[in-house]
C-alpha positions in Angstrom: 107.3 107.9 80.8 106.2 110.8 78.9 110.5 112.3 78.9 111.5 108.9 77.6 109.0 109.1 75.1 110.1 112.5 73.9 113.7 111.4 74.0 113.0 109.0 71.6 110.7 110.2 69.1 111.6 112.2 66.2 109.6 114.7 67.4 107.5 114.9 70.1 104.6 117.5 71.4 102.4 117.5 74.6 99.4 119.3 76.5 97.7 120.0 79.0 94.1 118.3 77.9 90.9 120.8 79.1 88.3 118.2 78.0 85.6 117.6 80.4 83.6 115.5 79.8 79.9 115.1 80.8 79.9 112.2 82.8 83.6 111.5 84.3 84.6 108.5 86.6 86.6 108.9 89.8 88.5 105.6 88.2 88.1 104.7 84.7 89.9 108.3 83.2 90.9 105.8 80.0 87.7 105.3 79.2 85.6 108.9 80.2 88.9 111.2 79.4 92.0 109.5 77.3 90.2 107.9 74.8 88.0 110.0 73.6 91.2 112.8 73.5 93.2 109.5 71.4 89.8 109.6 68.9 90.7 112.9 67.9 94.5 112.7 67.5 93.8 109.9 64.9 91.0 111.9 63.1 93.7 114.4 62.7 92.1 116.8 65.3 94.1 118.9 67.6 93.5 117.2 71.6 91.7 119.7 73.3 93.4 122.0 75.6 97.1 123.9 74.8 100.5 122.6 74.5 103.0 122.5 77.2 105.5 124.9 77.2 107.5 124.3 80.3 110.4 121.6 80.9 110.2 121.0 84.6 109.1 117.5 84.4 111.3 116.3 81.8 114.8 115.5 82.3 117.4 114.8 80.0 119.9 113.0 82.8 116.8 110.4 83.8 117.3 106.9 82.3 115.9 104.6 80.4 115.2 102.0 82.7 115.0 102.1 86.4 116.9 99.4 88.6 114.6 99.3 91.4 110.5 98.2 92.7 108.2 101.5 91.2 105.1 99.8 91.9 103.3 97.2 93.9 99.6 96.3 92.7 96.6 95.1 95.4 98.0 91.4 94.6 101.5 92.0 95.4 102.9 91.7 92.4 106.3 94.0 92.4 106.6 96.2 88.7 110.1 97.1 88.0 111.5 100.4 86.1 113.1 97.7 83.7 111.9 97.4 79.6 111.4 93.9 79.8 112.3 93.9 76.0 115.7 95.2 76.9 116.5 92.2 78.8 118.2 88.8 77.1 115.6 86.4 76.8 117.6 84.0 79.6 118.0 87.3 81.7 117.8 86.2 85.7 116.5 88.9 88.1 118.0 89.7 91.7 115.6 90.9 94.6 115.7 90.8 97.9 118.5 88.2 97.9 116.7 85.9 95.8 117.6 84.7 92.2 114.7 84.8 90.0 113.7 83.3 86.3 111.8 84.6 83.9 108.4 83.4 83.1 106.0 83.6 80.5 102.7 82.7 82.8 102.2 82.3 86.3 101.5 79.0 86.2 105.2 78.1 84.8 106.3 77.3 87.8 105.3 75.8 91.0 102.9 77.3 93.5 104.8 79.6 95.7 107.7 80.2 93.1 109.3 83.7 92.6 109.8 85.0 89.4 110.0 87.6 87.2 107.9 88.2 83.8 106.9 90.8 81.0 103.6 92.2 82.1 101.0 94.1 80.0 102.9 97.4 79.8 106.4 95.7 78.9 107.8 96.4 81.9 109.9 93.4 84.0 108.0 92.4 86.8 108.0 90.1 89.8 105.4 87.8 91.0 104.8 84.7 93.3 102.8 81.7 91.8 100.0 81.7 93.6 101.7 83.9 96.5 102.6 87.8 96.8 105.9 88.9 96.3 105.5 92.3 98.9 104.9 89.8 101.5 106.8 87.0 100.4 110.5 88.3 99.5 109.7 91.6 101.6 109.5 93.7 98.5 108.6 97.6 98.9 108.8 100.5 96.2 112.4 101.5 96.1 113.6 97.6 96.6 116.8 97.4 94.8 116.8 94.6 91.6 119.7 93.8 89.9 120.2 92.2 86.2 121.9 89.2 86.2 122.8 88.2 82.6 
């Protein structure tokens, strides 16, 4: 995320953040760590810590958008490497041999449905109405998905 960010921005800079914090949770790092570091940036304070000065993990010849299952969450639910804002707003999704709508809410269609929908990082991905779409179209990370427009 961070090389498409800097392949995008006008100009770009990152570090390597040294805050520790007094009290800091094994799973709530937003919280304890990232927002406190985000405080500072927008009082005008440099983030704690130095800048980066190597390139090994960013690469101009990675894309945009990645084709394929990068995620799976504890209810199944299959994230995609696609901007969902990139996609026509009629934009069908391919998985697993299955054809798949877009959606605004899970309850658009009926229980047990496939389909595919903006989550909260604006990334395309694919869900089963009241169902799991690991288990139910066999979906792993790595599963190819295609763009059907």
């Amino acid at each position: 995320m961070l090389e498409l960010i800097e392949r995008r921005a006008a100009t770009a800079r990152s570090w390597d953040i040294d805050l520790k914090p007094r009290r800091l949770s094994a799973s709530f790092h937003g919280r304890d760590l990232f927002a406190p570091v985000a405080a500072m940036l927008a009082r005008g304070e440099p983030p704690p810590g130095r800048p980066r000065k190597d390139d090994a993990d960013r690469r101009a010849d990675w894309p945009d958008d990645l084709a394929e299952i990068v995620y799976v969450d504890h209810f199944g639910n299959a994230m995609t490497g696609l901007r969902a804002a990139t996609l026509a707003p009629n934009a069908q999704l391919a998985a697993a041999g299955r054809v798949l709508e877009r959606a605004r809410t899970f309850g658009d269609g009926p229980p047990g449905a496939p389909f595919w929908y903006e989550n909260s990082n604006g990334l395309a991905e694919i869900a089963v109405n009241q169902g799991r779409a690991d288990r139910d179209l066999g979906l792993v990370i790595g599963s190819e998905v295609q763009i059907i427009a």
